[in-house]
PAKOLMAR-733254 format. One record per residue: residue in three letters; x, z negated, y negated of N, C-alpha, C in turn. Coordinates in steps of 0.1 Angstrom, whole numbers, plus 5000, padded with zeros to 4 digits. Each point is the difference from the previous one (the first is absolute). Example, Ala and Ser with C-alpha at 12.3 -4.5 7.8 and 13.67 -1.06 7.14 Angstrom:
2
ALA513249225057499150004988500950004988
SER499650074989500950004989499249924989
END
This chain:
78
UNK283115012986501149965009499349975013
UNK500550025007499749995019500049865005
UNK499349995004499549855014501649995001
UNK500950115005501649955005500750014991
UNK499950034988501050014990499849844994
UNK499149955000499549884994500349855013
UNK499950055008500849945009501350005004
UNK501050114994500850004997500649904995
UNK499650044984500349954989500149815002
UNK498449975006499949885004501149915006
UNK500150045010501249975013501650024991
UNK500150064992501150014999500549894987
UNK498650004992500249864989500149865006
UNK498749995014500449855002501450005010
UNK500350105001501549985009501149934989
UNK499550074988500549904987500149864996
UNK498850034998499649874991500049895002
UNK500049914989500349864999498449905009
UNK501149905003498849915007498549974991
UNK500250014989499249964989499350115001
UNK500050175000499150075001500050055014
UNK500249945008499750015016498449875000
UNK500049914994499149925000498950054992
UNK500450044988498850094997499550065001
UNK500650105011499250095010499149985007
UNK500949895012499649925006498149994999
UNK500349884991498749964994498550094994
UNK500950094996499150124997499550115012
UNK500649965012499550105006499349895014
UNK500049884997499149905007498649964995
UNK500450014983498650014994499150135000
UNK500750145002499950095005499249985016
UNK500550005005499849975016498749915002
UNK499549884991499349895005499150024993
UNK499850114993498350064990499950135004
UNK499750025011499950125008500550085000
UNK501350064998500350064991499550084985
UNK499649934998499250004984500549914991
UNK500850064986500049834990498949974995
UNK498750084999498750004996499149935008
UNK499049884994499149935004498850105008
UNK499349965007498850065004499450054987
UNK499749954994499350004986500350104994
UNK501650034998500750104991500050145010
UNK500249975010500050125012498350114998
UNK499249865000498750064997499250074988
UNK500949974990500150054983500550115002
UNK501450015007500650104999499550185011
UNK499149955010498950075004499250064994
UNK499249914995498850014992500350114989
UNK501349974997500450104984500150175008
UNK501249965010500150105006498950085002
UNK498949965006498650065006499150064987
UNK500249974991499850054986500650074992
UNK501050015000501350094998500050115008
UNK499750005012499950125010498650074992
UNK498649925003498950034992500050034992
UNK501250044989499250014985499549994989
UNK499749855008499649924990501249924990
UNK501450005004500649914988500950075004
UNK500950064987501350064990501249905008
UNK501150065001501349945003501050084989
UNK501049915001500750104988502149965006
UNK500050124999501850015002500349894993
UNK501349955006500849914990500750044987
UNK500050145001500650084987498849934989
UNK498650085006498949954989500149864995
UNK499849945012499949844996500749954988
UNK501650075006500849934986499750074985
UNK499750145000499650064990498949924991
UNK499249945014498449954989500449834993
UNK500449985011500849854996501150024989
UNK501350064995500350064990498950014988
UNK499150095002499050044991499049864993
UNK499749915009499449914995500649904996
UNK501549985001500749914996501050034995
UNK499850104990501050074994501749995002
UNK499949985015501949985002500750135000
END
């Protein structure tokens, strides 16, 4: 979906919605706004680099979410 379609979509819900999820927007996009735009700690930003930069490298396996659930399935026999 598109930057405009999604802004669409946006704009046309809270033209909707109730005060109760206008406030939990609200709030989410101030806690948004006031962690750099990041929900992620420095810490977690930095983890999430580091993996990345190794992942690009070679050095460490990522796996589709198809996999994931297949292996998780697999070891937990659900």
């Amino acid at each position: 979906m598109t930057t405009t379609a999604i802004r669409s979509k946006v704009h046309k819900y809270i033209d909707e919605a109730d005060t109760k999820v206008l406030e939990v927007v609200y709030q989410l996009l101030e806690v948004y706004r006031q962690n750099n735009s990041s929900l992620l700690t420095e810490e977690q930003q930095k983890e999430v680099l580091k993996r990345s930069a190794l992942y690009k490298a070679g050095k460490i396996k990522g796996y589709s979410i198809t996999e994931t659930r297949k292996r998780i399935k697999e070891k937990y026999s659900l």
